[in-house]
C-alpha positions as CSV (number, residue, x, y, z in Angstrom):
1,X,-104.9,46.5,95.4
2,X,-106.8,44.1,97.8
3,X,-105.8,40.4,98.4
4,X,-108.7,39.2,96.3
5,X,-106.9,41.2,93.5
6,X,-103.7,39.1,93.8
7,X,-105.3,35.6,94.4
8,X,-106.0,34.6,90.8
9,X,-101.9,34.1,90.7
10,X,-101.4,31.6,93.6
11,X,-104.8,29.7,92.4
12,X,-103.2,29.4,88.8
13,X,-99.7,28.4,90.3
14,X,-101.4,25.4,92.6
15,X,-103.8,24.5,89.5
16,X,-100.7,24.4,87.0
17,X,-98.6,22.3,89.8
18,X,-101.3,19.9,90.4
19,X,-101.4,18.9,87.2
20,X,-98.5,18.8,86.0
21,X,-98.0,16.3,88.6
22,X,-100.9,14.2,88.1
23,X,-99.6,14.3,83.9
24,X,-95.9,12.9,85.4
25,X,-97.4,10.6,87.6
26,X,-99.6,9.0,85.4
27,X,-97.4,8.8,82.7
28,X,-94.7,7.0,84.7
29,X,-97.2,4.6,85.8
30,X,-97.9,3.7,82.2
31,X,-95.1,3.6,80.8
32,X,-94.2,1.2,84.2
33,X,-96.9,-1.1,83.5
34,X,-96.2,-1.3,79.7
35,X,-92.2,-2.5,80.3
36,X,-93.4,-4.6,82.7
37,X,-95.6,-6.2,80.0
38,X,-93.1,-6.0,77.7
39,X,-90.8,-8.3,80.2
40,X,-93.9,-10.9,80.8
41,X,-94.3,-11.3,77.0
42,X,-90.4,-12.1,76.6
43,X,-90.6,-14.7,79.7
44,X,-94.0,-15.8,77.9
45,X,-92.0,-16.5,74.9
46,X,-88.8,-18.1,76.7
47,X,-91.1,-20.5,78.4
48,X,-93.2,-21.2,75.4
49,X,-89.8,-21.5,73.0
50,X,-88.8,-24.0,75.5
51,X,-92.1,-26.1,75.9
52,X,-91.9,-26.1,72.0
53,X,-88.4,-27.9,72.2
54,X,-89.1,-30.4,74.8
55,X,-92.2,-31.7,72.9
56,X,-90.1,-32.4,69.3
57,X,-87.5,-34.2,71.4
58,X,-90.1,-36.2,72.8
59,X,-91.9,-37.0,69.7
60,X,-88.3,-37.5,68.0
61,X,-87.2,-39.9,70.7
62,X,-91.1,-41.6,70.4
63,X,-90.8,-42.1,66.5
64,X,-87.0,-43.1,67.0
65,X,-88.7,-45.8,69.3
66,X,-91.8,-47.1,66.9
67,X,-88.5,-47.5,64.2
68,X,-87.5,-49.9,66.3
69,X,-90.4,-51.7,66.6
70,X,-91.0,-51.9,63.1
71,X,-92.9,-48.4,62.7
72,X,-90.6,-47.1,59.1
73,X,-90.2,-43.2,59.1
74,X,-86.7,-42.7,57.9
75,X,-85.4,-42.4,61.3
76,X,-82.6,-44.1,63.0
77,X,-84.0,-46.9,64.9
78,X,-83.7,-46.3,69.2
79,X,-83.8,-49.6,71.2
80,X,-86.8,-49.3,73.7
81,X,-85.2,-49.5,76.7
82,X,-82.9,-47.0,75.7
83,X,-85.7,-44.9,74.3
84,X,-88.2,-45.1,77.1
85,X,-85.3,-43.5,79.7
86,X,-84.5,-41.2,77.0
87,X,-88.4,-40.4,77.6
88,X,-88.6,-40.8,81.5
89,X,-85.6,-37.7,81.2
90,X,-86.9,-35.5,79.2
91,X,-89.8,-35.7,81.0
């Protein structure tokens, strides 16, 4: 038996190594990328949950303020003043 007899089984070992590297590698990238789009969404939400928030309090605080002024919605009337630093800090 010559060394070209035996070479097939090294060439097969290097080929199966190679790519069962390049398989790992890429599938830890992926599944990388998708937890870290997973974390964006839930920040994406948090932020968005919180933008949500601030605008009713601001509208609530605004209507509480046109009660005052005469506006009628039901809500308890807010003296302006009062109302517009209520504004000014949730701003």
């Amino acid at each position: 038996m010559g060394i070209l007899d035996q070479l097939p089984a090294p060439i097969g070992v290097i080929i199966g190594a190679v790519g069962s590297y390049a398989a790992s590698s890429r599938t830890d990238k992926l599944c990388w990328q998708w937890s870290r789009a997973e974390r964006w969404d839930e920040k994406k939400f948090e932020i968005y949950t919180d933008y949500a928030n601030l605008l009713k309090r601001q509208t609530r605080i605004a209507l509480w303020i046109g009660v005052a002024r005469g506006f009628e919605h039901g809500a308890a009337p807010l003296d302006p003043d009062e109302g517009m630093e209520l504004l000014a800090g949730a701003e």
